[in-house]
N, C-alpha and C positions, 0 to 999 in steps of 0.2 A: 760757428758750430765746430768747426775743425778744432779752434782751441780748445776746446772742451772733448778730444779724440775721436769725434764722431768722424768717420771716413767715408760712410757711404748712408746717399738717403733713399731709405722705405717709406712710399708714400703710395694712394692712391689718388688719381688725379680725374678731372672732369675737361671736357673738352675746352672748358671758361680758363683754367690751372696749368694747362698742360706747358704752355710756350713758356709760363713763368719759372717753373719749375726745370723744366730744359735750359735754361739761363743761368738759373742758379748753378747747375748742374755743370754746365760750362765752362762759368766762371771761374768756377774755384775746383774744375777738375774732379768730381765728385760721382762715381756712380750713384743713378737712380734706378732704382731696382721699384718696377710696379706690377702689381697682383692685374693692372685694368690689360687691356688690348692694345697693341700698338698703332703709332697713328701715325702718317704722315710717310707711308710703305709704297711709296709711287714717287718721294725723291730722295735720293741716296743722300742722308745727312751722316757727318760726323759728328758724334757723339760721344755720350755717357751712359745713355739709356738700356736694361736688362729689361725686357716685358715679359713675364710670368707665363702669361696669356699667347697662346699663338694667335696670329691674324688668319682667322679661319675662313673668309669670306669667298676666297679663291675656291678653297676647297668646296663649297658649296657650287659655287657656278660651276664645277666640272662635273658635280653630281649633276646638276640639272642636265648641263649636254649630255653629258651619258645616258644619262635614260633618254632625253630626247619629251623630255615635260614641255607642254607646251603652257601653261597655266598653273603659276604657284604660287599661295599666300604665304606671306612674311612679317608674321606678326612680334612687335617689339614695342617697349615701353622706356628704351635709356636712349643718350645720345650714342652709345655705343651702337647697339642696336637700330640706328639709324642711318648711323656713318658704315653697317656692311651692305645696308639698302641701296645708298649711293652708288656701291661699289657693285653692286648685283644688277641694277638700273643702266647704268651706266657701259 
C-alpha cells in the first residue's frame, strides 16, 4: 500500500479484524484511523491507532453512581455494545 502513497489506513473494524489490522498498522508504521470505539483501554499499548469514537462506557458507570441507580437495562445488538457491558458488569 505505501507504494502506491497510501500513508494512513481508514477502516472500520469488528472485534474478529481488529488484532489484524493493529499488525498491519504496526508493521509498516501506518496510522489507523477508525470511525468504531476503541478496544483494548485497560492496557497501555503502543501503537498507531486514532478511534473516532470515544470509549464512552466509563462515562456511563459514573452516571449510574451518580444518581445512585440501583437497577438498569442495557440494551445492545453489536459486539461493541457488548464489550461496554462487560465493562459496566464488571
Amino acid at each position: 500500500m505505501m507504494s502506491k502513497g497510501i500513508f494512513a489506513l481508514f477502516a472500520k473494524h469488528t472485534m474478529n479484524t481488529i488484532n489484524t489490522i493493529k499488525s498491519y498498522s504496526a508493521t509498516f508504521h501506518m496510522p489507523f484511523v477508525s470511525s468504531g470505539m476503541a478496544v483494548n483501554t485497560s492496557r497501555q499499548e503502543v501503537g498507531y491507532e486514532l478511534y473516532i469514537r470515544p470509549h464512552y462506557a466509563r462515562a456511563l458507570l459514573e452516571l449510574i453512581v451518580h444518581y445512585n441507580w440501583r437497577e438498569i437495562w442495557y440494551l445492545y445488538n453489536t459486539n461493541e455494545g457488548q464489550n461496554v457491558f462487560y465493562v459496566l458488569y464488571i
